[in-house]
Structures are given as C-alpha cells and as structure tokens.
C-alpha positions as CSV (number, residue, x, y, z in Angstrom):
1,X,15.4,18.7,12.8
2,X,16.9,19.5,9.2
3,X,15.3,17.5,6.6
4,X,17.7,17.1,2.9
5,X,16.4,19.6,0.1
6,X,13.0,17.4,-1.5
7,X,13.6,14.7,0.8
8,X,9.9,12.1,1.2
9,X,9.4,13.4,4.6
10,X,9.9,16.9,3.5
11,X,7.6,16.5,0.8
12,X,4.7,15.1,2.8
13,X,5.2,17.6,5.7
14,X,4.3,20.7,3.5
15,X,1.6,18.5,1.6
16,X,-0.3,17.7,4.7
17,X,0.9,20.4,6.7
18,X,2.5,17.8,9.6
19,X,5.3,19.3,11.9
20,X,7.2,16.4,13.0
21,X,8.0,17.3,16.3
22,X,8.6,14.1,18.8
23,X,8.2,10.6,17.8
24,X,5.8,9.3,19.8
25,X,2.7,7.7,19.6
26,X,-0.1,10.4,19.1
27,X,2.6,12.1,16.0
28,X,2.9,8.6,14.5
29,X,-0.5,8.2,14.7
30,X,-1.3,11.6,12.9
31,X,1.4,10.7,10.3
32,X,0.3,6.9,9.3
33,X,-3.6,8.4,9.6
34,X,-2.8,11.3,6.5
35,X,-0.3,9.2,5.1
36,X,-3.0,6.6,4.6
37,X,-5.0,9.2,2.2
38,X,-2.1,7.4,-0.1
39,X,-4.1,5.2,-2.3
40,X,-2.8,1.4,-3.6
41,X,-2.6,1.6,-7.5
42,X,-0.3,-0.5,-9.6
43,X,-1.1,1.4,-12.4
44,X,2.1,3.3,-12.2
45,X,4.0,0.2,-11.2
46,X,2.6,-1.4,-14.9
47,X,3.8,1.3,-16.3
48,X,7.1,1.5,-14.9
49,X,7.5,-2.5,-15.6
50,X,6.8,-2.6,-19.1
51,X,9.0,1.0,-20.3
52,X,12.0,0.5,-18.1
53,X,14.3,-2.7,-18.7
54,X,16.0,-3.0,-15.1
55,X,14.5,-2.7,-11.4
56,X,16.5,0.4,-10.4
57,X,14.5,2.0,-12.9
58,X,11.7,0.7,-12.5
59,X,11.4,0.7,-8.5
60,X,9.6,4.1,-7.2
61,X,11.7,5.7,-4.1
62,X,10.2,8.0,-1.6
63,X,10.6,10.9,-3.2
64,X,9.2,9.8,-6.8
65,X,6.1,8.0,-4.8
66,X,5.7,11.6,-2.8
67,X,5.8,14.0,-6.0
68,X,3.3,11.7,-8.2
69,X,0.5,11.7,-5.2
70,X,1.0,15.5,-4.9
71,X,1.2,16.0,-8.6
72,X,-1.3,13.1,-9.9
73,X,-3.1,11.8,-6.6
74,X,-1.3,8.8,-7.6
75,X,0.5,6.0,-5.1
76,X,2.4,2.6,-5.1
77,X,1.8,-1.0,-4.1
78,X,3.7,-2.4,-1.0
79,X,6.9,-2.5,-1.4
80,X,6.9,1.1,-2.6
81,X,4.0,2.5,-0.1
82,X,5.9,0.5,2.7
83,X,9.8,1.8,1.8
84,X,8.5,6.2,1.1
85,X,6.6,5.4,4.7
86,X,10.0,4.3,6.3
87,X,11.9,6.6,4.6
88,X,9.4,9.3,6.2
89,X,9.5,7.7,10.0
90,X,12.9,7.9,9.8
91,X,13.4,11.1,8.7
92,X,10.8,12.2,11.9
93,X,13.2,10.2,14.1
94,X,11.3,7.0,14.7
95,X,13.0,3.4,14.7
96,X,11.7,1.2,11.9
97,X,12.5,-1.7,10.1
98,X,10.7,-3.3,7.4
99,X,9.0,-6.7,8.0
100,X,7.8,-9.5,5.0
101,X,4.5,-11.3,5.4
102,X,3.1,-14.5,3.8
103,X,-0.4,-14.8,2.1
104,X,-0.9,-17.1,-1.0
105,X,2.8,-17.3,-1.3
106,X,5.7,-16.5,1.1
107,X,7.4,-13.0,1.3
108,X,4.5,-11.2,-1.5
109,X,3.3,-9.0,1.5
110,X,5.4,-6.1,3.5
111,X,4.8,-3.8,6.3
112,X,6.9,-1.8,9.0
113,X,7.5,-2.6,12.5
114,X,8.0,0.6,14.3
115,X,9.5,0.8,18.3
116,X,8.0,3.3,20.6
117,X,8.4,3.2,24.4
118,X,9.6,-0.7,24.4
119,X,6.2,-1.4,22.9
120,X,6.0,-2.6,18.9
121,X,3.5,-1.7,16.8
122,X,2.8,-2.7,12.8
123,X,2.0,-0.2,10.2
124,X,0.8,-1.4,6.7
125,X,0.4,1.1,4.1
126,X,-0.1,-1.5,0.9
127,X,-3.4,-2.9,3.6
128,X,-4.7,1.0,4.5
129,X,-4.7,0.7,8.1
130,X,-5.2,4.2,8.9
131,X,-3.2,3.7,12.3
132,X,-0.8,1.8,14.0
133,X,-1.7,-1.7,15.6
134,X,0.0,-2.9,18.7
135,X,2.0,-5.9,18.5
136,X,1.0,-7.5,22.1
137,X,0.7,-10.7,23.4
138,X,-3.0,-11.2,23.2
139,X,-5.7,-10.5,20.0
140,X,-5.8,-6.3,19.1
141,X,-8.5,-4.7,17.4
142,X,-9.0,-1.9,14.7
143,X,-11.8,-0.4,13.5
144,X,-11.5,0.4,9.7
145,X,-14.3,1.7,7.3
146,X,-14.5,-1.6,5.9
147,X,-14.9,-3.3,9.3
148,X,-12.6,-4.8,12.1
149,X,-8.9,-5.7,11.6
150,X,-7.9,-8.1,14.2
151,X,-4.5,-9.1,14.6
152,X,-3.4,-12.4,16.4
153,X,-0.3,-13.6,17.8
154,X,1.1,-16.9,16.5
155,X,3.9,-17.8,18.4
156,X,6.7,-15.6,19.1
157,X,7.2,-13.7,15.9
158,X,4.4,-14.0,13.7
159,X,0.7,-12.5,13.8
160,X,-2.2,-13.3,11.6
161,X,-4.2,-10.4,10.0
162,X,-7.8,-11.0,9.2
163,X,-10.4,-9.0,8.5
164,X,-13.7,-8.7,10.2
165,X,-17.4,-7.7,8.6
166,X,-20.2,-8.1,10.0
167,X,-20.6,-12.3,10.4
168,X,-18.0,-12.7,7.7
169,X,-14.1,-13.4,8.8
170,X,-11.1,-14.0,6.3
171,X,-7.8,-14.5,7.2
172,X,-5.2,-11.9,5.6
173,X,-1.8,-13.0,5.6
174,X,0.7,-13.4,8.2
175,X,3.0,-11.0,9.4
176,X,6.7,-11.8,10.1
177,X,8.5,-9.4,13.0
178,X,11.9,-10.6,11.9
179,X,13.5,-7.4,10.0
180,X,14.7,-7.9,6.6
181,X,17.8,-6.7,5.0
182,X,17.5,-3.8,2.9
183,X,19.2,-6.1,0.4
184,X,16.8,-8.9,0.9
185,X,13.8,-6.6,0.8
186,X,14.8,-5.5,-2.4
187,X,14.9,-8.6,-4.1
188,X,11.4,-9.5,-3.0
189,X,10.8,-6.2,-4.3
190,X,12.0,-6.5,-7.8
191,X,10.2,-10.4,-7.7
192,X,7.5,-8.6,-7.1
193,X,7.1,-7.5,-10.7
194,X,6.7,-11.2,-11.9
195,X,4.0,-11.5,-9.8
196,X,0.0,-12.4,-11.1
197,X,-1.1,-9.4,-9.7
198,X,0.8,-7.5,-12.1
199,X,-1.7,-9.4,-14.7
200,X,-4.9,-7.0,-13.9
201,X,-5.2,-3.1,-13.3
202,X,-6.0,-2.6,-9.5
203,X,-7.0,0.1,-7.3
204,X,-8.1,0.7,-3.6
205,X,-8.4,3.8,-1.1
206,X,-10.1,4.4,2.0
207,X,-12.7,7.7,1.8
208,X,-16.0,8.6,3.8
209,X,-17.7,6.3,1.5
210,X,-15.9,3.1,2.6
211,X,-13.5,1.1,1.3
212,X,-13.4,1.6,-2.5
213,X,-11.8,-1.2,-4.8
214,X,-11.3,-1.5,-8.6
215,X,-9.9,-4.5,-10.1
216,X,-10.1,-4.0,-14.2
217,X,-13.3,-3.2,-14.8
218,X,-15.1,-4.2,-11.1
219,X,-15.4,-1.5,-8.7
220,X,-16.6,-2.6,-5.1
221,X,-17.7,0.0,-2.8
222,X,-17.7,-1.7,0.6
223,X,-18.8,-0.6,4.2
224,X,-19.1,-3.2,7.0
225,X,-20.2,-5.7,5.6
226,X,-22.6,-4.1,2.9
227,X,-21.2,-4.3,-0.9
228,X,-22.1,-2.7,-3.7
229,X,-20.8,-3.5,-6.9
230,X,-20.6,-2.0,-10.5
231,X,-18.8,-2.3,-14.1
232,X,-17.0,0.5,-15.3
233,X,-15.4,-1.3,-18.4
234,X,-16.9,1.6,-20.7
235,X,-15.9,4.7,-18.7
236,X,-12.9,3.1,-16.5
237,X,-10.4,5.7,-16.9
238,X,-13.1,8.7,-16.4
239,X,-14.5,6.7,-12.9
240,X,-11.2,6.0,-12.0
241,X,-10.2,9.7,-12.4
242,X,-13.6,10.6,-10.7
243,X,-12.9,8.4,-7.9
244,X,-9.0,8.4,-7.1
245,X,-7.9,11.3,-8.8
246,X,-5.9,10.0,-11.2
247,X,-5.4,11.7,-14.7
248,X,-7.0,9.3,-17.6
249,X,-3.5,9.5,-19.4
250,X,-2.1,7.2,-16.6
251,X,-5.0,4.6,-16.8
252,X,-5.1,4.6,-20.1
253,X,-1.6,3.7,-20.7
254,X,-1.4,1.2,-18.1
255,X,-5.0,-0.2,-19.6
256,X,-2.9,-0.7,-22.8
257,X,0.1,-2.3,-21.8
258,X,-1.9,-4.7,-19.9
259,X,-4.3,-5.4,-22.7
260,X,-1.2,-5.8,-25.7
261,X,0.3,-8.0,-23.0
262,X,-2.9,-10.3,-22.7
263,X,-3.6,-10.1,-26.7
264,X,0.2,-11.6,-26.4
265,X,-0.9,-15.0,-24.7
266,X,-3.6,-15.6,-27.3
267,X,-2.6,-19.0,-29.3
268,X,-2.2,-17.4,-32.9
269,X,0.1,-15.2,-31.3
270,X,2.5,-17.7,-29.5
C-alpha cells in the first residue's frame, strides 16, 4: 500500500514503527493500543480557539494532530483524536465511520465504529480505550488501568458506556452506531468550541501509573479504584511538562487565555 507524502497514517507508522499490513483484528488492535499513548489535552484546542477567527482554522486535521504529538507529545480532544484515528484506519484499509454519543447533552461525545469480519467493534480515542470493544448483543468487558469498561446494549443501535472500579459504577455516555455525515460531524465539531469544557484546562493519559487526570490545577492519579490527589496550581506547567510531555510554552499560553477570558466575566468588567 502507497501512503500520500506526510499523510497521518504515514506519520504514525514511522513514529511507532507499525507496518500496516492486513486489517484485521490483531493489526487494529496493535494500532488503537500505540495510538492510545495519544494523550487528551485541550490545551492546543484553547489555543487554537482564541488566535484563529473561523473553524477551518481552528480545527486540527490528521496530520497537524500527528506532527504536534511527535514534535510536542501533544494531542486533541474528540473530535480531533477520533477524525486523525479514522483518517489512519483508512489509510491501513479498514472500514470506518464515525459515530456521536450523548452524555450531559446530545451529540458532545464521538468515537469510530470499525467493520471487521461482519463483526463491529467501537474505538474511542477522546475515552483512552487502549483497544477495540466488540459491539455484540450481550454486556462486553475491558480491562483498563483505571478499572473495567463495560459496554451494554440498549436496543438496537445504542450502547451505554460506564465505568467500573472497584464497588463504584458510573455511567459514561451513550454511544450511537448510526454513522454521521462528514458534514454533520463537523458541525458538532465546530459546536464543540462553545462548549463548558472549553472553560478549564484539561488533561488525561493512560501510563504504568494509572490513569492520570488534570483539570486546572487538580491532578488525579487513579488505579482501580484507589485515588490520589494533588494541587499543582504553583508548578502547573512544570508537572504538566513532567508528566505529559508537553513544553511549558503551550500550558502557559493556554493558562493565559483561559485566565484573561475568566478575568473577562468579572462584574466591573461587563
């Protein structure tokens, strides 16, 4: 197969050193398992929002995604992480389509719904499932540093994701098989900037430690269902460099546009 000069897949082949070879289960396994070394950030995505005026600048394709986690250990949030990912599968000859999900509001979620061997199976970089989860007609399982993922039908085209820790069991959101349009999926896309999460720094990988989680200035290490938790408001960009990778430059100017937008909402300012 002849991938296009600097094309995602191309780019994450040499990085990780995958040969895509045929796509079937045990290579998209391998792929979604190194591809979920990809970290969540929407530190880039702050960035992007508040110094470029329209979505097609703002929105990071495959390639830009690819480059800045090679280049800055950076990554994307869901629409991003989920459209590089599909771009990839693609490329490696699998059929995908991207699918929308529902959690506090409808369509804020996205993952991919990939075909192999007349079975279905649900990959979901923006929620770090390291592989692929069968889409069946009874409850599947997945083992996950930070404790079970257990995915349950709900009538014929939906499935509810929760997540299981020790005696603790939250529901996730709810995944609809339907595909999307590509011009559908980018609207939710560009809504997606709007959205409250856009309001707070926030971070979140998978590593040998567990399941590591920064929101502002809280960092949750988690592991089954031990927690441990710890402020990092006066060395944020340092721990955040420490522990994802990222250069300080990039936290530091996201940190700021966040912060002059909050000093914004204050009364004597409106």
């Amino acid at each position: 197969m002849t991938l296009k000069k600097k094309s995602a897949a191309r780019l994450f082949s040499g990085h990780f050193g995958i040969e895509f070879i045929e796509p079937e289960l045990d290579m998209l396994k391998a792929i979604i398992l190194e591809y979920s070394k990809i970290p969540y950030e929407n530190l880039t995505k702050i960035i992007s929002k508040f110094s470029k005026d329209d979505f097609a600048g703002r929105m990071r394709g495959p390639e830009k995604l690819m480059e800045g986690y090679i280049n800055s250990n950076t990554g994307g949030t869901c629409f991003s992480l989920t459209f590089c990912l599909g771009s990839i599968l693609s490329d490696a000859g699998f059929r995908c389509y991207p699918a929308m999900a529902d959690m506090k509001k409808p369509n804020i979620h996205c993952a991919l719904i990939v075909s192999i061997d007349n079975k279905r199976y649900v990959v979901d970089p923006g929620y770090l499932l390291g592989a692929p989860v069968e889409l069946a007609d009874s409850v599947v399982t997945l083992s996950t540093p930070f404790g079970f993922v257990e995915l349950r039908p709900r009538g014929k085209i939906s499935y509810d994701l929760y997540i299981v820790a020790g005696s603790e069991r939250k529901w996730r959101y709810r995944l609809k098989t339907v595909p999307v349009s590509k011009g559908r999926f980018f609207e939710y896309w560009k809504d997606s900037f709007s959205q409250p999460m856009m309001n707070s720094l926030q971070l979140t990988r998978l590593s040998g430690k567990g399941h590591l989680y920064i929101r502002d200035h809280h960092l949750r290490l988690r592991r089954d269902d031990k927690k441990v938790n710890e402020n990092i408001r006066e060395n944020m960009e340092n721990r955040i460099e420490s522990e994802f990778g990222i250069p300080r430059e990039i936290t530091a100017q996201a940190r700021g546009f966040i912060e002059r937008m909050k000093e914004s909402w204050r009364p004597e300012n409106l």
